[in-house]
Structure formats: structure tokens, C-alpha cells
N, C-alpha and C positions, 0 to 999 in steps of 0.2 A: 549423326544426330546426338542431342543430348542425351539419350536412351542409352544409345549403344554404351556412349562414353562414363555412364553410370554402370554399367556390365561389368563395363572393365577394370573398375576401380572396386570394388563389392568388396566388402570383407569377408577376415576367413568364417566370420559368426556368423553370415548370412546364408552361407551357399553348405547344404548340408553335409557335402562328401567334409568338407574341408573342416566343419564343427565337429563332427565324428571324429575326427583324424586330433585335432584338439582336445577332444575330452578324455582318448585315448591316452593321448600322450598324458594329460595332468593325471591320469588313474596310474601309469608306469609310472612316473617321475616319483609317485608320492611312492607308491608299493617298494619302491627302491632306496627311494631317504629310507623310510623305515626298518627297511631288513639290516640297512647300515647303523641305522641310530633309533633302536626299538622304541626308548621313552619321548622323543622327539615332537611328537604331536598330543601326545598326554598332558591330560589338564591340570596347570599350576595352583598351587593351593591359595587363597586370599590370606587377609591381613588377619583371622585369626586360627590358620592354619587349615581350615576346611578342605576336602575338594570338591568343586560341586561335577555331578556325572553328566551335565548337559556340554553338550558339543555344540558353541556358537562361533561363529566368525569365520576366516581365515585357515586360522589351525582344526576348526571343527570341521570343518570344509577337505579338507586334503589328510584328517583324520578318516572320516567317512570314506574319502574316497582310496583311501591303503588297503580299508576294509575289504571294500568293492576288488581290487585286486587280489589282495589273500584269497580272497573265497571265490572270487570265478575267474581265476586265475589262465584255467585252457579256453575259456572265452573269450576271455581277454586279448590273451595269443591268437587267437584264433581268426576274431576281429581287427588284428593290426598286420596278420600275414595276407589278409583279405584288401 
């Protein structure tokens, strides 16, 4: 039926094991750029040299989430040997 066959195509954002396992992973991927490349997600200065400390977008996003790794680091682990 058309049910089933919606089941089966579901993405990985919808079905929760599989968002977990996803968020997991972008919380690693970034904790890892960063221990390789510290200033990498730090915020670039504007056009009259400023930096502002607000974390928006993209880089503020997988900044935050480096964060979330450093500091609960065996959780983290812990949640992804689970």
C-alpha cells in the first residue's frame, strides 16, 4: 500500500535512532576539525577589524557543536558505542 511504501523511503531526520546517530556524528566530525585546526570555527573579524562574539550560521553551528564534544566528551562516546 502506499503506507508501507512511505516506510520505506522515510528519511534519516524522521525516524529517531537514525537522527541521533546523525547528530552524533556532526558533534564528532566537528570535535575533530577542531582539535586538527583550533581557530577554524572562530569568528572572522568585519570590515573595520571588530570581532563580534555572537555565533551565527553554519560556522556558529559546528562551533557550538565542537563545544558540546570537548565538554561531554564520555557521553558522547558513550552514546555512539550505544
Amino acid at each position: 500500500t502506499i503506507f508501507v511504501k512511505a516506510e520505506e523511503e522515510m528519511s534519516a531526520l524522521f525516524d529517531f535512532s537514525s537522527l541521533l546517530v546523525v547528530i552524533l556524528l556532526f558533534i564528532c566530525a566537528c570535535t575533530f576539525t577542531r582539535s586538527l585546526y583550533p581557530t577554524i570555527f572562530n569568528a572572522k573579524p568585519d570590515a573595520q577589524g571588530n570581532v563580534s562574539k555572537e555565533r551565527s550560521g553554519l560556522l556558529g553551528m559546528c562551533w557550538k557543536a565542537s563545544r558540546v564534544g570537548e565538554r561531554i566528551s564520555p557521553y558522547v562516546a558513550g552514546a555512539c558505542v550505544l
